[in-house]
Every structure is written in structure tokens, then in C-alpha cells.
N, C-alpha and C positions, 0 to 999 in steps of 0.2 A: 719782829717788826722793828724796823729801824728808826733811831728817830729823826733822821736828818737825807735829806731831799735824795729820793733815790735817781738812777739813769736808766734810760730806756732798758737796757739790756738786762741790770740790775731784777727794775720791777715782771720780766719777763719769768727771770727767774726764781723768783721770792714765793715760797710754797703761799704765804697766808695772802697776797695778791691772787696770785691762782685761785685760792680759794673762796675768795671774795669776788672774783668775775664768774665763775663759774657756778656755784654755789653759796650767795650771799648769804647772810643771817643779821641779826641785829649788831652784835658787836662789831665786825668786820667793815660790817656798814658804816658806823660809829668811827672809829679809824681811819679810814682811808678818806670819809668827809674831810676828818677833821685836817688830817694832811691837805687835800684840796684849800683848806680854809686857812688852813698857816702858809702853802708855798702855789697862790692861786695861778702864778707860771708856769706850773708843770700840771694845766688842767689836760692841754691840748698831748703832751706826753702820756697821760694817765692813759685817755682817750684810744692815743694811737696804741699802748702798751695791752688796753684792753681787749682791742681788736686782734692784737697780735696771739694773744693769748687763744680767744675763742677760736680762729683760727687753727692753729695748734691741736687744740682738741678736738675739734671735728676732725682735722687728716689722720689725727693719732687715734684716735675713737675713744680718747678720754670722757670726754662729753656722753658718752651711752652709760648705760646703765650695765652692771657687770652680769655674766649670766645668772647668778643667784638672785640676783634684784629683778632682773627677767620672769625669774620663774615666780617670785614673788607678786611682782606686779598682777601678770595674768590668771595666777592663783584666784587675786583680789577682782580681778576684774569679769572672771568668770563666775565666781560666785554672787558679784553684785546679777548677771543676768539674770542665773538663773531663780535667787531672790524676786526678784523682778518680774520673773515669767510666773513666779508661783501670785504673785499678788496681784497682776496682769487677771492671771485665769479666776482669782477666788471674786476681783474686782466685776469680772464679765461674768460669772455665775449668780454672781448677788442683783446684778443690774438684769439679770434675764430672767430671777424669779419676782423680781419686783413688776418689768417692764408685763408678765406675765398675769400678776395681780389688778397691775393699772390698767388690763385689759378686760376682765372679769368685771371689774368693781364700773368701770364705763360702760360696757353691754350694760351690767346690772343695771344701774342709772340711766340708759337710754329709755331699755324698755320700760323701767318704771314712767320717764314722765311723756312717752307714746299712750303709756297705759293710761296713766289720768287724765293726757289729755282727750285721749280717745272717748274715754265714760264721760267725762264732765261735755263733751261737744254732741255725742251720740247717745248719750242717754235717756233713754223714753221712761219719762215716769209710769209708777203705777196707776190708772184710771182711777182704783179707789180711794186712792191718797187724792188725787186732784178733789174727784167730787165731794169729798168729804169736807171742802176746805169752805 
């Protein structure tokens, strides 16, 4: 990193600019501010040198991931699915012994208050209970 005001063509080629458009981090970040904040003339260069940059890397296919990082990725991303699918299925197994329960336990409780209300509306007392009374 240099410490004195780069040129267009300069920051185009300077790995830890590259590195810092491409794949920032906190230090890089830190840097290249602080540059903007000591030589705020060269934002609009920074700018244009930035785009040059990303540029760059898309036609070069810098910007992609390499094929090991590839097979990594989908490695990761394949095993989140099928993570996924497994607690998807254990998720729907649990909900359809319960949903199966909540159906049981409602009949249960329907018929129970059909039944009471049925005896309590329809109920003939017994003659010798009444005349006894």
C-alpha cells in the first residue's frame, strides 16, 4: 500500500486495491477510507478505478469462484437441503400425529356435550322419584 496519492492506472493495478473492490474486509476498508479522507480529490478516480477493476474481473472471470470453491459451495448447499428435507418431513410427521390427536380429542368432546345435552333436555325422570317427592 502506498502512501502517497496513486493514478488511475497505478490503483488498477495495485493487488491490495483489487482486493479491496473485490473482496473487501475490515482492514482494506480501513485504508483505502482513510486515503479518500487524506486525498478527497481522487474520490471520483477511486470511483472510476473501481469500476474498472470490477469490470475486469467479470471479462476475466476473476470474480467467480474457483472450481474447488465450486464444489465446496454446492457441497454446502446440498447438504443444507437435504438437512432441510429431513426436518421438513419429521416437522409434517409431528404436525399430522398431533393434527390426528386434535381430531380424536374434538369428536371426543363433541359427543360428550351432544350427550349431556341430550340427557339433560330429553330426560324422563323416574315416576317414583317424582311421586315420592
Amino acid at each position: 500500500m502506498k502512501p502517497y496519492p496513486y493514478s488511475l492506472t497505478e490503483l488498477i493495478q495495485d493487488d491490495d486495491f483489487i482486493a479491496w473492490v473485490l473482496h473487501p474486509d475490515v482492514a482494506r476498508d480501513a485504508h483505502w477510507n482513510q486515503y479518500l479522507l487524506d486525498y478527497p480529490e481522487k474520490k471520483q478516480m477511486v470511483e472510476d478505478a473501481k469500476g474498472y477493476v470490477i469490470l475486469l474481473a467479470e471479462d476475466t472471470g476473476r470474480h467467480r469462484p474457483s472450481p474447488d470453491q465450486s464444489t465446496k459451495m454446492w457441497g454446502a448447499v446440498e447438504q443444507y437441503v437435504v438437512e432441510e428435507h429431513k426436518r421438513e418431513k419429521k416437522g409434517k410427521l409431528f404436525l399430522s400425529r398431533l393434527n390426528l390427536f386434535l381430531v380424536w380429542l374434538t369428536l371426543l368432546l363433541m359427543i360428550s356435550i351432544l350427550g349431556y345435552w341430550y340427557y339433560t333436555r330429553y330426560h324422563i325422570p323416574d315416576p317414583q322419584l317424582v311421586i315420592g317427592r
